[in-house]
N, C-alpha and C positions, 0 to 999 in steps of 0.2 A: 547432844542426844545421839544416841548409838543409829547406827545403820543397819546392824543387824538383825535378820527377820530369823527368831527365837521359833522353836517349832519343838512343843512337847508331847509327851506321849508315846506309845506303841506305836510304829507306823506299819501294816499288815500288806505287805508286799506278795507276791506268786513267789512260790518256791523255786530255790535252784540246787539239786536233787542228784548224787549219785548216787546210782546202785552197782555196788562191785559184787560178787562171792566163786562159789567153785562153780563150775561145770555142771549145766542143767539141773539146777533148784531151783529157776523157774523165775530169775530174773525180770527177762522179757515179759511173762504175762501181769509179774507185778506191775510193772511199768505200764501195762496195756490199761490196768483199773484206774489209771489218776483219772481225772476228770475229763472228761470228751477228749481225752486224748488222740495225736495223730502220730502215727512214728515214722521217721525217717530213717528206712531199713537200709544199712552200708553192707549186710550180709548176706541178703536173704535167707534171714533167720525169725523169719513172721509167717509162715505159711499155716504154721498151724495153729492159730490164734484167729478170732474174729475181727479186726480191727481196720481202721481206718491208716491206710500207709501209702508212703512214697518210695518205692524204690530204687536208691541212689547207687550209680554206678562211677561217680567218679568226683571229685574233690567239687569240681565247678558246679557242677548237679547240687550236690551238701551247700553248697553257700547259695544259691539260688534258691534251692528249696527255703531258706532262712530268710531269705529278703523276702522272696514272695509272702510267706508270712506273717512278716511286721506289715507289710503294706494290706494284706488283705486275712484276715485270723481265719476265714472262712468257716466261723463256727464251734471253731475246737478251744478250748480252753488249754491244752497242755501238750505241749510238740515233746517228742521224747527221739534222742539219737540212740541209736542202737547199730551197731556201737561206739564207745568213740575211740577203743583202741585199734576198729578196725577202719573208721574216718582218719585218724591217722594215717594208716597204713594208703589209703587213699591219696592221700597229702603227699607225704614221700614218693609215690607212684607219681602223679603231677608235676614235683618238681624233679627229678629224674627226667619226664620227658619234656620238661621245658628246657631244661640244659642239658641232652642228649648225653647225660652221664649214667653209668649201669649200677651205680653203688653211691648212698648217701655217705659215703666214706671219701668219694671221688673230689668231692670238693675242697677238701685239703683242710686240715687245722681246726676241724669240728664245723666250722662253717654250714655246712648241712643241716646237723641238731639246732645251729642256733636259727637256720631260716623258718624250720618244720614249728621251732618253737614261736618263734615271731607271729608266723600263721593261726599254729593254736590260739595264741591270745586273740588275733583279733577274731578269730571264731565264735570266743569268748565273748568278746564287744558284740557281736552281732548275737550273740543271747541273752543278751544282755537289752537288747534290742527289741527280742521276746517277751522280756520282762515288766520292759516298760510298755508295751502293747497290753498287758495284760497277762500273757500267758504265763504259766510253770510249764521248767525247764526239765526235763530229766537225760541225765547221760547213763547209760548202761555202759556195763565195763567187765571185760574177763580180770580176773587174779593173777596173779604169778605170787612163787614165794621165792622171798629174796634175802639176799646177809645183809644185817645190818651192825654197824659198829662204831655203837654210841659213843664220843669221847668222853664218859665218865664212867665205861666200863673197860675191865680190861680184857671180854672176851667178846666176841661177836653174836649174832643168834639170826635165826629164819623168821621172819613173818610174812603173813599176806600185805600185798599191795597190788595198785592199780596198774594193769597191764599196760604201761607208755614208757617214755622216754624217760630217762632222769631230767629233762629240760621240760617237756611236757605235763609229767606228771603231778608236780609244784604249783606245775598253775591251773589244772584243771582241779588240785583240792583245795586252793586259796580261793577259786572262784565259787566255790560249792560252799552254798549254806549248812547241807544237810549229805554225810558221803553214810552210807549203810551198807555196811558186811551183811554179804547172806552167808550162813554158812548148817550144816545139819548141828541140833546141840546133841552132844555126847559128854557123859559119865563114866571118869574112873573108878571102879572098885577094885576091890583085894579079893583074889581066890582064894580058893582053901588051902592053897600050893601059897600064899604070899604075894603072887605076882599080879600085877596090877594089870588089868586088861579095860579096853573102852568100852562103853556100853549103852547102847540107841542108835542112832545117826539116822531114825524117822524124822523125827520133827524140827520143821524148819523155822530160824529165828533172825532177826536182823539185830547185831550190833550196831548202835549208833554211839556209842563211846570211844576213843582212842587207847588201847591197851599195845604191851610189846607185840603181840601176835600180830595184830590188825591195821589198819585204817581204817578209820570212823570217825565222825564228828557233829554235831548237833546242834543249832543256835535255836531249838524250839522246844527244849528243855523235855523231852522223850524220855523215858526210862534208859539207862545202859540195855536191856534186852528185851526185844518185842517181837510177840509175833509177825510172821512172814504171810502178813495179811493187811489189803488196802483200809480195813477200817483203824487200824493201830497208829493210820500217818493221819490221821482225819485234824491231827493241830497244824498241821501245815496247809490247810486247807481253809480252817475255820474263819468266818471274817475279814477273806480277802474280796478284795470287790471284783465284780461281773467284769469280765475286760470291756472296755470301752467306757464304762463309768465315771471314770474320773478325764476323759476328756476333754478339750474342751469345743465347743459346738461352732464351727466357723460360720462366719458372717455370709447371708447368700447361700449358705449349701453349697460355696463354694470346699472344695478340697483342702485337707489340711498343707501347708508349704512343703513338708517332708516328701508328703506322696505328690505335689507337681509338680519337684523338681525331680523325684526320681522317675516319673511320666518322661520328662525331657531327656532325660540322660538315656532312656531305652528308645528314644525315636531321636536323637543325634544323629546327621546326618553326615557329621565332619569330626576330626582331629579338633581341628581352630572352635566349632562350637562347644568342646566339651571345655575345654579353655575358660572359656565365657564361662559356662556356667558352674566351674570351681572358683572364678571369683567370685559368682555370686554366693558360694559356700560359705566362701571367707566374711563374707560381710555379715552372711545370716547369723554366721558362731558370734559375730564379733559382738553384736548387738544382741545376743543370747535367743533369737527368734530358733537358731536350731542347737539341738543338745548337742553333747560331745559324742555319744552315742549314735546320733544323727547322723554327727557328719563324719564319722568314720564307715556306718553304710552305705553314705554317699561317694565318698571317696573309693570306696570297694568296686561299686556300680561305675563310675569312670573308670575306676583302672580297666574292667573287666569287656566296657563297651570300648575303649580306647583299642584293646589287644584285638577287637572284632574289627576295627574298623582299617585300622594303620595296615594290614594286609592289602585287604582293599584295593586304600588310597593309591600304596605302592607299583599294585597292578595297574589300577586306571592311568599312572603316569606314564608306565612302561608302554601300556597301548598308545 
């Protein structure tokens, strides 16, 4: 008899959601309608919206703001980064002054791109982290237009894409269920002269389709073009459950393991204790009590108290 636990059906998860397009069409305030959303502003580019926000001034800030919110949702159904080509830019700032180098270039052999990208992912993992708490994800993102030259053509051409990295950019739309171009629609017509002039650039529309122009992509079966309005995304919404719904209710109103071991790792008192309590990581994964998801938060949260405390330690010796 098989071992495998068969599992049929639709399974109706929170959404994970980019919005890219041009320059002030108004991005951020779509992102502000998802559902009780919270945004983690890297720009201060929320001021003139009504909303609920954080804002983050530096890479460790952006991953803090993330853990703080698997551990506690405080409410909000849909955390939204805004932006993540300028979280990015964050990132690169970070490790620049962790290795006191002036240029992601400095590091010799691309090495740079590949750390910034390393990061991205597991940013990723820790939205993923979101996800599984419950919430939808949204990234907001500037455009750029860029050459591209497909090898089954023999000439190249410009389209929009996602303002990141070539390492970065691969994995924040592999990671997206849902990547939507904003962009104004416009109509060519023919003058009375022959020549063909555009015509509109009022009204605003979201691609969700993948064309040479664009990036876009869909797994919730959308129309190719919809308005640039919060009721038009309402199937990514539709039949997901209340975050916390599907978890499961510990014994004693005791704490679920995820949040008291990451209790522990923010009231670490030592190097040697966080030790201890990465082997206890390892056991948890091993015996599946924590996700893989889990324990790469957890692991985050060690590195992060370890860099606090090993100063420290160093001093107290020196005294």
């Amino acid at each position: 008899m098989s071992g495998l636990k068969i599992v049929r059906g639709v399974r109706r998860t929170p959404a994970r959601v980019v919005i890219h397009g041009v320059e002030g069409i108004g991005k951020t305030t779509l992102a502000a309608q998802f559902p009780e959303a919270v945004i983690l502003d890297t720009e201060d580019g929320t001021n003139h919206i009504d909303v609920a926000r954080v804002t983050v001034n530096d890479w460790a800030g952006l991953e803090g703001a993330i853990h703080e919110l698997v551990r506690d949702r405080q409410g909000f159904r849909t955390v939204v980064i805004d932006s993540i080509d300028w979280a990015e830019r964050l990132l690169v700032d970070h490790l620049l002054r962790k290795a006191n180098k002036r240029s992601i270039e400095d590091f010799g052999f691309g090495k740079g791109y590949t750390m910034v990208a390393e990061a991205v992912g597991k940013l990723l993992t820790a939205c993923d982290g979101l996800i599984a708490a419950g919430l939808h994800v949204v990234l907001v993102g500037h455009t750029k237009v860029a050459r591209t030259s497909p090898p089954d053509m023999d000439e190249g051409y410009d389209r929009f894409e996602l303002k990141l990295t070539k390492q970065s950019g691969p994995l924040v739309k592999e990671w997206a269920d849902c990547i939507l171009f904003a962009n104004y629609k416009t109509r060519i017509v023919e003058g009375t002269d022959g020549r063909s002039r555009a015509k509109g650039g009022k009204e605003r529309v979201l691609h969700t389709e993948r064309t040479a122009a664009w990036d876009a992509k869909n797994r919730h079966g959308l129309p190719a073009e919809i308005p640039m309005a919060i009721e038009a995304l309402a199937p990514l919404f539709d039949g997901v459950p209340e975050p916390g719904a599907a978890k499961l209710t510990a014994a004693k109103d005791e704490p679920p393991l995820f949040d008291r071991i990451a209790d522990y790792i923010a009231k670490a008192a030592s190097v040697r204790t966080l030790g201890t309590i990465g082997d206890k990581v390892d056991r948890y994964v091993s015996t599946g009590e924590l996700s893989p998801v889990q324990e790469q938060l957890l692991r985050d949260a060690i590195t992060n108290r370890h860099d606090e405390l090993e100063p420290q330690e160093v001093t107290d010796g020196v005294a």
